[in-house]
NUMARMAR-381389 format. One line per 8 residues: number of its first residue (from 1); their letters; for each residue x, z, y of C-alpha. Coordinates in nm, 2 decimals. Example, Ala and Ser with C-alpha at 12.3 -4.5 7.8 and 13.67 -1.06 7.14 Angstrom:
residues 2
1	AS	1.23,0.78,-0.45 | 1.37,0.71,-0.11
//
This chain:
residues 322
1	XXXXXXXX	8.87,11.79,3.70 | 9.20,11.97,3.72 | 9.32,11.77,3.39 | 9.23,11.44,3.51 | 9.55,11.40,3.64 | 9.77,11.47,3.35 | 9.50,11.26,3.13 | 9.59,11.00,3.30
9	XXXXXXXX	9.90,11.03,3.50 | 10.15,10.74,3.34 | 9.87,10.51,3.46 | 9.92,10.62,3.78 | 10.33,10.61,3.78 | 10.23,10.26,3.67 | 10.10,10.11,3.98 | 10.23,10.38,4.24
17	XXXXXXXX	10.56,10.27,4.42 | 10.81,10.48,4.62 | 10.93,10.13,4.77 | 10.88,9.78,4.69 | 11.12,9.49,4.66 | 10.90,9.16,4.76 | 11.04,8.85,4.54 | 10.97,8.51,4.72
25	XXXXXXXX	11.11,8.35,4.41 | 10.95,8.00,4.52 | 11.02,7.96,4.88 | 10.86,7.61,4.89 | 10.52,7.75,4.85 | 10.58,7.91,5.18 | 10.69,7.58,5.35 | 10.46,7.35,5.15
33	XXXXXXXX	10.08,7.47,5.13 | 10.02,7.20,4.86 | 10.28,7.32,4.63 | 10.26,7.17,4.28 | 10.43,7.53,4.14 | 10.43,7.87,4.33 | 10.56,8.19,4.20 | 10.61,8.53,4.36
41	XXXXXXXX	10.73,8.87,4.20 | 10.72,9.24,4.32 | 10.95,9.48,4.13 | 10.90,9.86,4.17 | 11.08,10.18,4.12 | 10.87,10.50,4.14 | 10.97,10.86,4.07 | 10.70,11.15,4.14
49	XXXXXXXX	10.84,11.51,4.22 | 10.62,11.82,4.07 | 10.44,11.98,3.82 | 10.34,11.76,3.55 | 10.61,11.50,3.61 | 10.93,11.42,3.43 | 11.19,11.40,3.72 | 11.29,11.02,3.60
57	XXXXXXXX	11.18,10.71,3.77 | 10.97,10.42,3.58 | 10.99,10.06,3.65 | 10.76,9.74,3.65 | 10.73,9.39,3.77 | 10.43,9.23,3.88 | 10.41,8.83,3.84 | 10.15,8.58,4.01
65	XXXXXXXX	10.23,8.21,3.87 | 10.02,7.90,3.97 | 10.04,7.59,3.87 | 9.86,7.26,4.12 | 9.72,7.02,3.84 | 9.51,6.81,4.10 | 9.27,6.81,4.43 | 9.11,7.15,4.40
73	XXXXXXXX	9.20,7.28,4.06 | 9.46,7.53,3.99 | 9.61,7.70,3.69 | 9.74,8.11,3.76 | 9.84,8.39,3.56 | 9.99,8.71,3.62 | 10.18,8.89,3.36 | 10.31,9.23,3.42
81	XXXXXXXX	10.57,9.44,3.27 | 10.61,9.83,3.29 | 10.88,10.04,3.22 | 10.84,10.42,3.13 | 11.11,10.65,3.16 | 10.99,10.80,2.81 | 11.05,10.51,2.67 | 11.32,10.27,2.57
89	XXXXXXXX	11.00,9.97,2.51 | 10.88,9.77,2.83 | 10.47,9.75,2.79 | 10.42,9.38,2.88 | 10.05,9.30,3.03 | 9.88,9.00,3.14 | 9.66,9.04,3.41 | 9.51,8.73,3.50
97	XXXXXXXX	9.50,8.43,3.29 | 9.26,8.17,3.45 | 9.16,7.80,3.58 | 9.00,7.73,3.92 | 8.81,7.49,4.13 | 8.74,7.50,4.51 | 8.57,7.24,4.68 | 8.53,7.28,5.08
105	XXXXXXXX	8.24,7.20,5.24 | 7.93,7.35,5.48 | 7.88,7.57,5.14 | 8.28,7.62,5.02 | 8.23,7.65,4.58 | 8.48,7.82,4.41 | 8.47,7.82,4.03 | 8.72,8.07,3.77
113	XXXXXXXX	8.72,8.07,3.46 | 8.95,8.27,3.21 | 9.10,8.65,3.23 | 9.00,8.69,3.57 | 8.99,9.03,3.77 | 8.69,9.24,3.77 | 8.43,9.07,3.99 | 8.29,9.43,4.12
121	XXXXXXXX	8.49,9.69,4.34 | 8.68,9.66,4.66 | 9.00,9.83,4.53 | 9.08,9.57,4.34 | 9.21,9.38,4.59 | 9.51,9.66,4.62 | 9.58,9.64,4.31 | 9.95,9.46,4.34
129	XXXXXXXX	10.15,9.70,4.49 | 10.31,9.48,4.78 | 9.92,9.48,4.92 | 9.84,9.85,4.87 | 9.86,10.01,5.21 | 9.91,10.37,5.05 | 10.16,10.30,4.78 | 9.95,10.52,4.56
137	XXXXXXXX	9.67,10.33,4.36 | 9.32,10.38,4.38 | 9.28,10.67,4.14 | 8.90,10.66,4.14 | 8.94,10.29,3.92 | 9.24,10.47,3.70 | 9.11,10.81,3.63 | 8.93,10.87,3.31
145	XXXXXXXX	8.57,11.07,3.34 | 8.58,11.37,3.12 | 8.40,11.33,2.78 | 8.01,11.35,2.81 | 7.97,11.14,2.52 | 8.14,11.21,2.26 | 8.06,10.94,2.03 | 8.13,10.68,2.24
153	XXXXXXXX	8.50,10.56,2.39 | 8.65,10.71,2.71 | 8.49,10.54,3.06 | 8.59,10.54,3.36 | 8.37,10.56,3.69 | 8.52,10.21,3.78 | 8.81,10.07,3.60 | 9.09,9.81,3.70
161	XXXXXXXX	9.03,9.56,3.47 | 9.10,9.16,3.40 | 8.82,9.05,3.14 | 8.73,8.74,2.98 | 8.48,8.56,3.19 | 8.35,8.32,3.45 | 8.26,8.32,3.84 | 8.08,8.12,4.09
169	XXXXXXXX	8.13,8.17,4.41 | 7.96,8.02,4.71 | 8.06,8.09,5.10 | 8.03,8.04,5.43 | 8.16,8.16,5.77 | 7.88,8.41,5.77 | 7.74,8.46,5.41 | 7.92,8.48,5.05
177	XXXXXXXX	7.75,8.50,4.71 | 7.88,8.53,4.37 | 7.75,8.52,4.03 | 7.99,8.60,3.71 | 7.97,8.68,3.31 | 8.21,8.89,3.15 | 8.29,9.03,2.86 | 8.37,9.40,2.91
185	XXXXXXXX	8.19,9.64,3.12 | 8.35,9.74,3.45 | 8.41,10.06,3.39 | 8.59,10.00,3.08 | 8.95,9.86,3.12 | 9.08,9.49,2.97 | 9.39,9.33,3.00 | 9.53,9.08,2.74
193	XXXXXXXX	9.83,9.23,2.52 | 9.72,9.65,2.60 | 9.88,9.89,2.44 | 9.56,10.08,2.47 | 9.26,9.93,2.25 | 9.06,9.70,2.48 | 8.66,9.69,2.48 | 8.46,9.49,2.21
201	XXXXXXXX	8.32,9.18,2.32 | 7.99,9.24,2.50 | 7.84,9.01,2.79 | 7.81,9.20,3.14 | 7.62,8.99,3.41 | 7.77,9.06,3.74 | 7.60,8.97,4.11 | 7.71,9.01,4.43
209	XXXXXXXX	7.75,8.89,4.77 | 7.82,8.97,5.17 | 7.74,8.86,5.54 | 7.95,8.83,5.80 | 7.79,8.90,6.15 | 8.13,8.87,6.35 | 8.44,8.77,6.31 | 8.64,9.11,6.11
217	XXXXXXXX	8.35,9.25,6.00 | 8.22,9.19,5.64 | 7.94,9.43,5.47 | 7.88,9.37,5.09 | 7.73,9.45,4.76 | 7.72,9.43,4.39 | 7.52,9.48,4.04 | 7.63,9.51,3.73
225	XXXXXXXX	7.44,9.56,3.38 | 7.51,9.53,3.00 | 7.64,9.75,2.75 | 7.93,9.93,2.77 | 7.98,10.00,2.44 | 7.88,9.82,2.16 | 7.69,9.98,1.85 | 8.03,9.89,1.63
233	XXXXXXXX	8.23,10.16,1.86 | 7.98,10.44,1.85 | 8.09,10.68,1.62 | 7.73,10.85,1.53 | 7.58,10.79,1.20 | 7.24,10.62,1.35 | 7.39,10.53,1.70 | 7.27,10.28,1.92
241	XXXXXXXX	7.47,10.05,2.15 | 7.53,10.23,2.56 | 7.36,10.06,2.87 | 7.52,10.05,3.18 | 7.37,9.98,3.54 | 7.62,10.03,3.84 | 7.56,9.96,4.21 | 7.88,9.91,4.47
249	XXXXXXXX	7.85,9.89,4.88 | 8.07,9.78,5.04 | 8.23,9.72,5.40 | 8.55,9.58,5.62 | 8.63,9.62,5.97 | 8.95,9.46,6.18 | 8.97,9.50,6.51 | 9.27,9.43,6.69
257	XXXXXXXX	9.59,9.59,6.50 | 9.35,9.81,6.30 | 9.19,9.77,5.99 | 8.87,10.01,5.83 | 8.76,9.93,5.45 | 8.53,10.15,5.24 | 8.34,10.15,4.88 | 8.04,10.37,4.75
265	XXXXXXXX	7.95,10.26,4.35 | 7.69,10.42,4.16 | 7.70,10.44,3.77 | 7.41,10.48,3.53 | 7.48,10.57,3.13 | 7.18,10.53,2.91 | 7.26,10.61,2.60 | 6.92,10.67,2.48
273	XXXXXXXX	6.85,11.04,2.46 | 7.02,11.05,2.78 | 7.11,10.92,3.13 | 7.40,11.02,3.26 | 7.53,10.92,3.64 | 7.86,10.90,3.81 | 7.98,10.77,4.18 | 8.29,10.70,4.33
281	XXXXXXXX	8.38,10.66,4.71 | 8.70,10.58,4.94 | 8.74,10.57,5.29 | 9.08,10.41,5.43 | 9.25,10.26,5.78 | 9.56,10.06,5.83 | 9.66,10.06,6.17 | 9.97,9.80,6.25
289	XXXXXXXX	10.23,9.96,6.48 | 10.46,9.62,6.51 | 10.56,9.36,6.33 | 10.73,9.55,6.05 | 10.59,9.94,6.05 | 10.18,10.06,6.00 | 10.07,10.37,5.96 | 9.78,10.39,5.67
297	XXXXXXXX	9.53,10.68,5.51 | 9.28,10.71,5.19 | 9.02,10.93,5.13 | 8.79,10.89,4.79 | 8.64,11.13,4.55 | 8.49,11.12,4.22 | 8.11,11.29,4.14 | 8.14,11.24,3.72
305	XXXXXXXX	7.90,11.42,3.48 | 7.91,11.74,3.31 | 8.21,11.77,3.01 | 8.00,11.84,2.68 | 7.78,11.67,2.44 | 7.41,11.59,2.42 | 7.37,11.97,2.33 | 7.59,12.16,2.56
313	XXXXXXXX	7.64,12.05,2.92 | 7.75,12.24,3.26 | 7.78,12.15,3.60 | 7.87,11.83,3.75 | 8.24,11.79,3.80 | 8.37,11.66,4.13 | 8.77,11.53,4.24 | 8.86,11.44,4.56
321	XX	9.20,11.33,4.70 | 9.39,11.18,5.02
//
């Protein structure tokens, strides 16, 4: 997968960040939990040095708006605006678009409904770039698999998406569950206002949950199935609509001023004639030094199917990276 990188690289000088300026654009929220209106920014500058690159830095900003409308519901949304230095047009995104209920209790509920982020994969809670411990994104939910089906639209092992749908979510100091419909397939990405053409409508059903033996320590998983293509965007004569079934474990560790996460997904393509299988995987650490410095490391690889059609195939391609 030596091309996977340039297929996909202004993705990643989207989301990667040399440095980050934090925005605390609404102090109050700091000082008052129960804030009616909260809003935070993170602009970033990134420039990438090397073959395949341009020599010029890009630009975005990242938004996260929420608005208090009464005891335990909430309105948020998160725009997000990218510059490219080939370009004189800022991309504008929104991310997250959504209304939500919590109610405490022995059993805390939590209730979204909207564009809400992609109720499957651990990465996604690096996404923002002022939370990502290694700068660079998680290029396992960025980077496109190489074609194996032709006639149907370019996948991804695990994607970074914000789709139409709704979640539950139940918890409790040592047990979470959550149950969510969406509208894309998670390894297809969505967000409102693209520039790249976003999935058809089709409902995904999405389970998962956790337990919590100790305090720091959090082992989880997840299920997804539905189509991931519909039979409108399949380009063969007499072709049928593409099943997906994907698997993700989980797992988080802090300990003292050190912090261990990790992922393993599983992703199964029938598209009838054939199944075709992928898997992803990361392994990282943060480990705090003081108040103001941490040292951090990833380590994930993609397994993705042979590049071909149903008539010619080879052998499976694999890309790893720290």
């Amino acid at each position: 997968m030596r091309n996977v990188r340039r297929l996909n690289q202004r993705t990643h000088r989207a989301t990667g960040c040399v440095f980050v300026l934090a925005i605390a654009c609404a102090s109050a929220a700091h000082a008052q939990p129960l804030a009616r209106v909260s809003v935070d920014s993170v602009a970033g500058v990134d420039l990438f040095r090397g073959q395949g690159t341009n020599d010029r830095p890009d630009a975005s900003l990242d938004i996260a708006a929420s608005l208090r409308l009464g005891d335990g519901w909430l309105v948020y949304v998160r725009p997000w605006f990218f510059k490219s230095a080939t370009s004189s047009e800022w991309d504008k995104e929104i991310y997250q678009a959504a209304l939500q209920y919590q109610r405490a209790g022995r059993v805390a509920t939590r209730i979204d409904v909207g564009y809400i982020a992609s109720p499957i994969g651990l990465g996604m809670l690096d996404m923002r770039a002022d939370v990502n411990p290694t700068i660079r994104p998680h290029l396992s939910y960025f980077v496109p698999l190489m074609p194996f089906d032709r006639a149907a639209p370019l996948l991804g092992p695990i994607a970074a998406s914000y789709p139409l749908g709704g979640q539950l979510t139940l918890s409790t100091p040592r047990w979470d569950a959550r149950g969510a419909v969406v509208n894309s397939a998670p390894t297809r990405r969505f967000a409102l206002n693209a520039e790249y053409p976003n999935p058809r409508p089709t409902p995904v059903v999405v389970a998962g949950g956790g337990v919590t033996p100790r305090p720091g320590l959090r082992v989880g998983a997840a299920v997804a199935a539905g189509r991931y293509a519909t039979r409108e965007e399949v380009i063969e004569p007499a072709g049928d609509s593409r099943r997906l079934t994907m698997w993700s474990f989980e797992g988080e560790y802090a300990f003292g001023y050190t912090k261990i996460a990790g992922e393993i997904t599983r992703e199964s393509f029938d598209r009838g004639i054939r199944v075709d299988t992928a898997g992803t995987w990361f392994v990282q650490g943060t480990q705090t030094l003081s108040p103001r410095w941490f040292a951090a490391g990833r380590y994930e690889g993609i397994s993705a199917p042979p590049f071909g059609t149903a008539i010619t195939s080879g052998t499976r391609l694999a890309y790893k990276t720290a």
